[in-house]
N, CA, C and O atoms as a GROMACS GRO file, in nm:
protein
  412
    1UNK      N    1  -1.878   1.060   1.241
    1UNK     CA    2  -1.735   1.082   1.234
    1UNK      C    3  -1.673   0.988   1.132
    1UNK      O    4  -1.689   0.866   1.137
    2UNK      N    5  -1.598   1.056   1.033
    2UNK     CA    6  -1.549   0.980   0.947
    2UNK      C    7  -1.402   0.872   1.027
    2UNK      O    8  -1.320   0.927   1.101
    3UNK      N    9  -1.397   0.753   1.002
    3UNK     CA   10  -1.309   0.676   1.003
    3UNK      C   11  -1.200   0.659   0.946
    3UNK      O   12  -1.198   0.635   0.826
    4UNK      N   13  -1.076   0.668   1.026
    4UNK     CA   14  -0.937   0.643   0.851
    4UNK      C   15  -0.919   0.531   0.873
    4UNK      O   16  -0.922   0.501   0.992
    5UNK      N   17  -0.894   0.431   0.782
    5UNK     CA   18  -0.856   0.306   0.738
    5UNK      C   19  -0.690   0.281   0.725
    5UNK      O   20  -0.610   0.366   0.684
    6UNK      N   21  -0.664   0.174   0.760
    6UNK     CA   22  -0.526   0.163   0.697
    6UNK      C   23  -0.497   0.014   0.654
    6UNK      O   24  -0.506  -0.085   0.727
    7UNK      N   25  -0.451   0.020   0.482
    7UNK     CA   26  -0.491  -0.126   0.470
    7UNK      C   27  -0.296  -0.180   0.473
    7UNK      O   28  -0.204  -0.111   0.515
    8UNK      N   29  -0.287  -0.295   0.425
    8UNK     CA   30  -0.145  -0.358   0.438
    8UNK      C   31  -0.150  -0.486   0.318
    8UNK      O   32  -0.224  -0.583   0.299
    9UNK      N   33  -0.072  -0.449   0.276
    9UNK     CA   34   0.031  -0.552   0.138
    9UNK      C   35   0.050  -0.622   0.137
    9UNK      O   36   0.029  -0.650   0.019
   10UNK      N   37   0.093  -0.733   0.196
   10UNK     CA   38   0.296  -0.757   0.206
   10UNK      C   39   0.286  -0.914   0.161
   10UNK      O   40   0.204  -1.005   0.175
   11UNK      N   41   0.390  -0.899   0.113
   11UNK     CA   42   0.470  -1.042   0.094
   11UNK      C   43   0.608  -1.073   0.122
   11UNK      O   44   0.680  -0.980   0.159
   12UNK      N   45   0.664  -1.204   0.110
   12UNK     CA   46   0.813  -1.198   0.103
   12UNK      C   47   0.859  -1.185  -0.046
   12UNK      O   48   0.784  -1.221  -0.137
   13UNK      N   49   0.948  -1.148  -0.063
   13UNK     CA   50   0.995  -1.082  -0.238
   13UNK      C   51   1.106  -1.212  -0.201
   13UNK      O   52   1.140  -1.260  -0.093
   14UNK      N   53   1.147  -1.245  -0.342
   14UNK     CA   54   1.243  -1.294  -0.352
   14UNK      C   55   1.370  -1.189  -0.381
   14UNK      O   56   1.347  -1.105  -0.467
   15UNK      N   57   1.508  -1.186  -0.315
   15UNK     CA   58   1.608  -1.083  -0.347
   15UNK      C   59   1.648  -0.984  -0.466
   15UNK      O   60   1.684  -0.867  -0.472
   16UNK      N   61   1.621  -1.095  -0.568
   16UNK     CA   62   1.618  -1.078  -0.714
   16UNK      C   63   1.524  -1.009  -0.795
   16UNK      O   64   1.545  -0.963  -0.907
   17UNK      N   65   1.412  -1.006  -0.723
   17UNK     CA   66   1.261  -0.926  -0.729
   17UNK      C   67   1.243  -0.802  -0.647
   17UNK      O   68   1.142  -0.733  -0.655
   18UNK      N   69   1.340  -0.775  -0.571
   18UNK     CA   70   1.358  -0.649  -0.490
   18UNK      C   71   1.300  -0.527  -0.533
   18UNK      O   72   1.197  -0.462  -0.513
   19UNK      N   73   1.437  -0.516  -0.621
   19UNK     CA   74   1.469  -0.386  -0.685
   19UNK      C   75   1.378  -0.352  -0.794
   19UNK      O   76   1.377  -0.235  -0.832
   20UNK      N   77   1.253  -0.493  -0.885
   20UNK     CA   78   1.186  -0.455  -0.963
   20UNK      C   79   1.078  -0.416  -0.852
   20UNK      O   80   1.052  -0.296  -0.850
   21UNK      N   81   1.040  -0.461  -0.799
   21UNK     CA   82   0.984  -0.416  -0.652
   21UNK      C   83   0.917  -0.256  -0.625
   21UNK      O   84   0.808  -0.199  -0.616
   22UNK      N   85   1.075  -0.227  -0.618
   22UNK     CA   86   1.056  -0.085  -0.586
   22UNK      C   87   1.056   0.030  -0.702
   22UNK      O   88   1.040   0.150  -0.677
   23UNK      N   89   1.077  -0.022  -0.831
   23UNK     CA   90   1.058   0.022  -0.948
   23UNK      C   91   0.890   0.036  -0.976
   23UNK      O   92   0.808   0.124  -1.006
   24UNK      N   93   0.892  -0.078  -0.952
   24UNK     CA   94   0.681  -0.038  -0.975
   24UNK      C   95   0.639   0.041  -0.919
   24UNK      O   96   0.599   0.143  -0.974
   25UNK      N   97   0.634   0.024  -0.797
   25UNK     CA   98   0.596   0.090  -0.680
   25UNK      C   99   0.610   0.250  -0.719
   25UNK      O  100   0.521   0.332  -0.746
   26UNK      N  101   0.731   0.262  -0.714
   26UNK     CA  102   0.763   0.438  -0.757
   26UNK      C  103   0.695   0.500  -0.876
   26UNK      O  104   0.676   0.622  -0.877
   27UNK      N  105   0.659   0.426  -0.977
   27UNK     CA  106   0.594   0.434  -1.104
   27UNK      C  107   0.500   0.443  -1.063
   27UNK      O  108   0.458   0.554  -1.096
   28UNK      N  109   0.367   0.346  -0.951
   28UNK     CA  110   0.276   0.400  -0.949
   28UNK      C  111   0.231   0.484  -0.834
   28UNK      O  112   0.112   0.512  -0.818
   29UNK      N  113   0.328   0.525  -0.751
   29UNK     CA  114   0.266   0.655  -0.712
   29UNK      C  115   0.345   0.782  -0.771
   29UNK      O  116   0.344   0.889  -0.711
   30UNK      N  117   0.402   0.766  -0.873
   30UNK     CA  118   0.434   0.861  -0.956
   30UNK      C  119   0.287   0.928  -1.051
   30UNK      O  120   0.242   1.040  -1.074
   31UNK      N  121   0.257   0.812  -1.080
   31UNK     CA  122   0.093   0.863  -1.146
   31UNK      C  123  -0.023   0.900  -1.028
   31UNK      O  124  -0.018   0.874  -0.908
   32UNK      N  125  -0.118   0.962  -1.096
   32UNK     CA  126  -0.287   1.013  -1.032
   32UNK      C  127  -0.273   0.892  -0.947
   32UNK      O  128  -0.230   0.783  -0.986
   33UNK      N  129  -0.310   0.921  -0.835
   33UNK     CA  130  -0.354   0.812  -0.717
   33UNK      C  131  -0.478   0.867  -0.691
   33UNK      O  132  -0.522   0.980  -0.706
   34UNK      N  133  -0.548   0.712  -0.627
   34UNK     CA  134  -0.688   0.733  -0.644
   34UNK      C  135  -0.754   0.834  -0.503
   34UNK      O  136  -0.680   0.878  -0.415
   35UNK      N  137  -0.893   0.854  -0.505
   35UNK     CA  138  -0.940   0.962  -0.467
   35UNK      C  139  -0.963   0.885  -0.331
   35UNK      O  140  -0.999   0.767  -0.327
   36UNK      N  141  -0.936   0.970  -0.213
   36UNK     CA  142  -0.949   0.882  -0.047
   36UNK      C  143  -0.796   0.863  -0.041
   36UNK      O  144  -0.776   0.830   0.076
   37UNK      N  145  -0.722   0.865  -0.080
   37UNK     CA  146  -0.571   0.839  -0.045
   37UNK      C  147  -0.516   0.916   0.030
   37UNK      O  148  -0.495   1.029  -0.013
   38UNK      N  149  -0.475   0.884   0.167
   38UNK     CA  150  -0.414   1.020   0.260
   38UNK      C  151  -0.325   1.002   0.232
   38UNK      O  152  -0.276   1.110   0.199
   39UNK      N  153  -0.197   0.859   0.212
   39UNK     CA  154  -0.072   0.840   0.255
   39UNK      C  155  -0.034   0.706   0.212
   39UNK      O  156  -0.096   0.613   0.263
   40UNK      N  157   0.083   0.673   0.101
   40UNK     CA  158   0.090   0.562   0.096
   40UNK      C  159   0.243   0.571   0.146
   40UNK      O  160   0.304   0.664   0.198
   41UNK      N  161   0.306   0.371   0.094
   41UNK     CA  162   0.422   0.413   0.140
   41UNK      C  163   0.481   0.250   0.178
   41UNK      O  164   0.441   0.174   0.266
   42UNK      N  165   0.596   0.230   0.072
   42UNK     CA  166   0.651   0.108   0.065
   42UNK      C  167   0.740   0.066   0.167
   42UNK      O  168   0.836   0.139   0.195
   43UNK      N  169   0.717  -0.072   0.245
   43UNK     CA  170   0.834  -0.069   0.372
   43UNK      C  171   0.921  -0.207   0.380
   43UNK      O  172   0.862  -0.312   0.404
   44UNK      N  173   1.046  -0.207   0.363
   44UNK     CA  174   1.091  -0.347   0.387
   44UNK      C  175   1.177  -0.389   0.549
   44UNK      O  176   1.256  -0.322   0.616
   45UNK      N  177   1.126  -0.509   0.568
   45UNK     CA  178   1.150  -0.526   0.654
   45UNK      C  179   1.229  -0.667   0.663
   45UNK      O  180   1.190  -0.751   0.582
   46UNK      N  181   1.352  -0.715   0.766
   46UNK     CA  182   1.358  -0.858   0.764
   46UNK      C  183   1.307  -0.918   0.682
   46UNK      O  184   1.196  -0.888   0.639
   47UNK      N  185   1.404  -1.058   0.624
   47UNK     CA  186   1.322  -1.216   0.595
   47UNK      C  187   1.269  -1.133   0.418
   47UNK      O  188   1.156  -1.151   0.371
   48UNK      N  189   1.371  -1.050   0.351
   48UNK     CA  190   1.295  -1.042   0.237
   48UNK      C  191   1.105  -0.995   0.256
   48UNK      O  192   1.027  -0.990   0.160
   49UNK      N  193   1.075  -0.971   0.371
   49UNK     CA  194   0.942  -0.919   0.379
   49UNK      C  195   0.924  -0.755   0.336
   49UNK      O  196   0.991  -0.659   0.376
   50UNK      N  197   0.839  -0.756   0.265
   50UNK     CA  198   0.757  -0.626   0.194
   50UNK      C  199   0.601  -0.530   0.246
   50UNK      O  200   0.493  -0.580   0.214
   51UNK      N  201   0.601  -0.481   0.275
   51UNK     CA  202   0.468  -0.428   0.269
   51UNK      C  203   0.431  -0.272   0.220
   51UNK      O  204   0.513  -0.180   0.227
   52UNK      N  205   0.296  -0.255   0.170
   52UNK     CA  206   0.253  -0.121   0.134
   52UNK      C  207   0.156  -0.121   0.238
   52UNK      O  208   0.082  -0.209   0.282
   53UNK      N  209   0.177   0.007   0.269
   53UNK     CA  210   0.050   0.061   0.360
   53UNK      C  211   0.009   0.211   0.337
   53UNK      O  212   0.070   0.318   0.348
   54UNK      N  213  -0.115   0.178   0.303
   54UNK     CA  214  -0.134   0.290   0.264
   54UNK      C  215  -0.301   0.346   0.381
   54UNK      O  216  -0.366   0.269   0.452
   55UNK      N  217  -0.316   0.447   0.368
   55UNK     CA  218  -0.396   0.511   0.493
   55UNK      C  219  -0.550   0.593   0.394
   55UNK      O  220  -0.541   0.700   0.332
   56UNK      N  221  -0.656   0.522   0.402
   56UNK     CA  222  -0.782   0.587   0.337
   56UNK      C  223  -0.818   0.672   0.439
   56UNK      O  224  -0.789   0.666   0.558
   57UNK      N  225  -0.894   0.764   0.371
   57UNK     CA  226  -0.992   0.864   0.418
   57UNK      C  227  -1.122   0.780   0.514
   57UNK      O  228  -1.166   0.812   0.624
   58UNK      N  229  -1.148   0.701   0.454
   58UNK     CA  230  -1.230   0.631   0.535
   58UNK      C  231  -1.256   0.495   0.444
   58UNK      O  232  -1.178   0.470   0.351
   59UNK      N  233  -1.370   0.406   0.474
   59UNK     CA  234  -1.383   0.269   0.471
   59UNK      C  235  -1.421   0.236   0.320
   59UNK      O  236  -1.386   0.136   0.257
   60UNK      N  237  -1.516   0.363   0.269
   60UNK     CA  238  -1.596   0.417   0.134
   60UNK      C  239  -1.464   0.404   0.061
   60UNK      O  240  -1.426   0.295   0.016
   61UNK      N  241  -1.400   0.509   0.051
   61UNK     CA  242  -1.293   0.523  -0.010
   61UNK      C  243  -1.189   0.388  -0.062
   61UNK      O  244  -1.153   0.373  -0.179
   62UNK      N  245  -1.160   0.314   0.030
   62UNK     CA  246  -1.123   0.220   0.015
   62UNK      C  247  -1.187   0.072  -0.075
   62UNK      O  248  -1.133  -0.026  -0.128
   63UNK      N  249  -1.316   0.114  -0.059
   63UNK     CA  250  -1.381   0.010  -0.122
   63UNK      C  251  -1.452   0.040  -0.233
   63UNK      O  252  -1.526  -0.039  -0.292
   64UNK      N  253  -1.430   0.154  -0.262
   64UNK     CA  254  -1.405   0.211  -0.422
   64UNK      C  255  -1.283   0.176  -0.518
   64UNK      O  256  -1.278   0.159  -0.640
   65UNK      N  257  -1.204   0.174  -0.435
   65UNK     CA  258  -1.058   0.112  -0.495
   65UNK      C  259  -1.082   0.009  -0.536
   65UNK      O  260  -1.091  -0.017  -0.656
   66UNK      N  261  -1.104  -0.100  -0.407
   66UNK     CA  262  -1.096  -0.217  -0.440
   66UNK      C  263  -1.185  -0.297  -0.520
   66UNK      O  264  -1.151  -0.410  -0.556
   67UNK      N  265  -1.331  -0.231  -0.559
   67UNK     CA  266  -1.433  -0.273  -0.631
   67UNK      C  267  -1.448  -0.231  -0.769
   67UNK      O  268  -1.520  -0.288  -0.851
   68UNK      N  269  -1.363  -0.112  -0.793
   68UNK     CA  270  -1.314  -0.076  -0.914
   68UNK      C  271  -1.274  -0.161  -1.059
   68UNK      O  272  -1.202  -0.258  -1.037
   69UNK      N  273  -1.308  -0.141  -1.200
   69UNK     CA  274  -1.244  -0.238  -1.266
   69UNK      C  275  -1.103  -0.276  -1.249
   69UNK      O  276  -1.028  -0.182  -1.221
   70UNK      N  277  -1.041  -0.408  -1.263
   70UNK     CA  278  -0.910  -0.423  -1.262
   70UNK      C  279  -0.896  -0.488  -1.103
   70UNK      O  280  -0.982  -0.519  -1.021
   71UNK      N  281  -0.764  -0.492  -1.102
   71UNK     CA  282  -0.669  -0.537  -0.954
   71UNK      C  283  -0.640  -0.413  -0.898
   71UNK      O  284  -0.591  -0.311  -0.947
   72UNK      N  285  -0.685  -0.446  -0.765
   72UNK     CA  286  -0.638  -0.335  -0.665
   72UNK      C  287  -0.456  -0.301  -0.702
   72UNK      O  288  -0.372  -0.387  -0.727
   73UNK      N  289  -0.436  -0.172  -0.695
   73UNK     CA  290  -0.298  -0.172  -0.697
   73UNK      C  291  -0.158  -0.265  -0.658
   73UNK      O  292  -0.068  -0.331  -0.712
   74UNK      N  293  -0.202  -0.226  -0.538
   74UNK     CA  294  -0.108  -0.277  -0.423
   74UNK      C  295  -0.059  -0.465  -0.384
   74UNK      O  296   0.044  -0.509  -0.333
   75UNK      N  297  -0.170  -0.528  -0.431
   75UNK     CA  298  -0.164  -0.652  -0.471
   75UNK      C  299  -0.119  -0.689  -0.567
   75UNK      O  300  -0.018  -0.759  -0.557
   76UNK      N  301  -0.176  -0.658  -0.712
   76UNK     CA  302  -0.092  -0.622  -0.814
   76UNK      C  303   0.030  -0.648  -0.836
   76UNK      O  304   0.072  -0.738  -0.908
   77UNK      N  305   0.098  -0.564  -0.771
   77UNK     CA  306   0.256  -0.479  -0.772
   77UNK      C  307   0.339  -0.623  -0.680
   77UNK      O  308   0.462  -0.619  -0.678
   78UNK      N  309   0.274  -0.735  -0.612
   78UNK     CA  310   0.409  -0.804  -0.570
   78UNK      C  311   0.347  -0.929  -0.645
   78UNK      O  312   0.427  -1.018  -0.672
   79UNK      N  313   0.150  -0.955  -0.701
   79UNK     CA  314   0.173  -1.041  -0.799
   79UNK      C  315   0.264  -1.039  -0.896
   79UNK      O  316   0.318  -1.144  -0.930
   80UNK      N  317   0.299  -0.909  -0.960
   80UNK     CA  318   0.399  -0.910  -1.086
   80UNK      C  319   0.546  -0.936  -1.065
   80UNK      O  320   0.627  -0.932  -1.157
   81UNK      N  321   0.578  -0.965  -0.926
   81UNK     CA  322   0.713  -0.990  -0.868
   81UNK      C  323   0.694  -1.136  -0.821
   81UNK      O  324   0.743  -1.184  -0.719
   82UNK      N  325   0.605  -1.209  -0.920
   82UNK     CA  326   0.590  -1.357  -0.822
   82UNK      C  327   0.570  -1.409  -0.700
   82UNK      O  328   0.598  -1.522  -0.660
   83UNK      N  329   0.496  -1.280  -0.621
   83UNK     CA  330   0.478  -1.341  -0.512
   83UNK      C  331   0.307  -1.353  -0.480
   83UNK      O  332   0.248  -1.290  -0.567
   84UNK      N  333   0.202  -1.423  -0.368
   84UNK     CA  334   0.089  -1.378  -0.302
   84UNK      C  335   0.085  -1.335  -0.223
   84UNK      O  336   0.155  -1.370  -0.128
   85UNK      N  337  -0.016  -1.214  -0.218
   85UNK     CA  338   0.051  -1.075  -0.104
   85UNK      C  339  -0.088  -1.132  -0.041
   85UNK      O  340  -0.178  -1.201  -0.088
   86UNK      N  341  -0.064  -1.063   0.107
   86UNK     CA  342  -0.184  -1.089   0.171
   86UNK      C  343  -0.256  -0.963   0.243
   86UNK      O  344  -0.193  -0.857   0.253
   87UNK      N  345  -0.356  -0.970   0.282
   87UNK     CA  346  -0.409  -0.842   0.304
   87UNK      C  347  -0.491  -0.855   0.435
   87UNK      O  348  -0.556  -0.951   0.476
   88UNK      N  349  -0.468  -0.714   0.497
   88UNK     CA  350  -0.508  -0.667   0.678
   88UNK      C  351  -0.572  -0.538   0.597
   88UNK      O  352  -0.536  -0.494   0.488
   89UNK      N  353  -0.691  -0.483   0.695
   89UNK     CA  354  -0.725  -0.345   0.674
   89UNK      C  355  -0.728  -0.329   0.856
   89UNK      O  356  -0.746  -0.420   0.937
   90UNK      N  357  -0.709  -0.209   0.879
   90UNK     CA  358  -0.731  -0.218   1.041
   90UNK      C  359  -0.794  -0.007   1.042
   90UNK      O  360  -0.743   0.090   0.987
   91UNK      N  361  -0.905  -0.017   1.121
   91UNK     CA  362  -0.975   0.097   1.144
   91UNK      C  363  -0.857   0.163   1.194
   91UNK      O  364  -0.780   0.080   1.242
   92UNK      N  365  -0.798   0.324   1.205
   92UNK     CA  366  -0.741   0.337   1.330
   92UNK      C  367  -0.771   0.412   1.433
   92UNK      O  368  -0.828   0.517   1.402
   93UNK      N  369  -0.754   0.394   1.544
   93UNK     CA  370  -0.820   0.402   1.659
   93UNK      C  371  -0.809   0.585   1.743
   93UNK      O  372  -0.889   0.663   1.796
   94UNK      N  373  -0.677   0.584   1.717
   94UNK     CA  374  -0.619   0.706   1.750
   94UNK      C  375  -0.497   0.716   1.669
   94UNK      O  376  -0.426   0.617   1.659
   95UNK      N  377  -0.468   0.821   1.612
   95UNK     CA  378  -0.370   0.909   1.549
   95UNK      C  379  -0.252   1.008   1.550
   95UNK      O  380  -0.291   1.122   1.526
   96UNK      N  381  -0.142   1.001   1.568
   96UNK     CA  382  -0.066   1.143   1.634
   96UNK      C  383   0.030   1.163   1.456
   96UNK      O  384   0.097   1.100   1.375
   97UNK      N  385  -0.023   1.281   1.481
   97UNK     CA  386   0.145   1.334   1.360
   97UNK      C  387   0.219   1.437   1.349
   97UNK      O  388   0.164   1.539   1.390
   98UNK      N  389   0.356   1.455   1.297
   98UNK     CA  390   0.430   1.556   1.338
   98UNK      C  391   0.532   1.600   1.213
   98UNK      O  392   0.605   1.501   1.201
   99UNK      N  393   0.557   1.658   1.153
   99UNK     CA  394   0.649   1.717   1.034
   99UNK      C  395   0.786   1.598   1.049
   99UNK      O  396   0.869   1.579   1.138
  100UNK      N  397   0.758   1.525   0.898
  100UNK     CA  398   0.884   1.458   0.907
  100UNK      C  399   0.881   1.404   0.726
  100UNK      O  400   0.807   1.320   0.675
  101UNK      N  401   0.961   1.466   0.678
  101UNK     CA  402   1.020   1.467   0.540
  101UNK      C  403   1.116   1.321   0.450
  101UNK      O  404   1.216   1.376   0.403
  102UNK      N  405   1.119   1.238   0.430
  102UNK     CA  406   1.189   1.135   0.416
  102UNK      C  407   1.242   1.180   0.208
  102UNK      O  408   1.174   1.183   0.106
  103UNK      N  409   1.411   1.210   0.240
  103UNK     CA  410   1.407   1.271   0.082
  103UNK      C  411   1.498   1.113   0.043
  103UNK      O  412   1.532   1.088  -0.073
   0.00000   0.00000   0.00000
């Protein structure tokens, strides 16, 4: 049985770094995203905190990304906003989903 993965981003942004923030971000899932990608998806929360989470196909997938030439995306994107992002991957265990559109 294949496994979905879900890995996590985040840093605190500084206020001023926000908005370039979410400029990258949109730019790169505006382009080809890589292959294993179910779902990504930028979230802010309190305290200037940031995170991407994005959801692999499974564990493979993910570690194609990350072993790939270059910087993983998602790290990347809040190094260039001055911050060190830190990183969780968590298997997930069980799943529910339901039609919901965010325009």
């Amino acid at each position: 049985m294949t496994e979905l993965v879900l890995s996590e981003v985040g840093a605190v942004v500084a206020p001023e770094r926000e908005a370039e923030l979410v400029a990258l971000y949109r730019e790169l899932v505006a382009g080809p995203l890589p292959e294993g990608l179910v779902r990504t998806e930028l979230l802010h929360g309190p305290g200037g905190r940031w995170r991407v989470q994005s959801l692999w196909r499974d564990m493979a997938a993910l570690e194609a990304v990350r072993s790939a030439p270059g910087r993983p995306a998602a790290p990347a994107l809040f190094r260039k906003v001055g911050t060190e992002p830190e990183l969780a991957v968590y298997v997930v265990a069980v799943a529910q989903t339901g039609e919901f559109t965010l325009q």
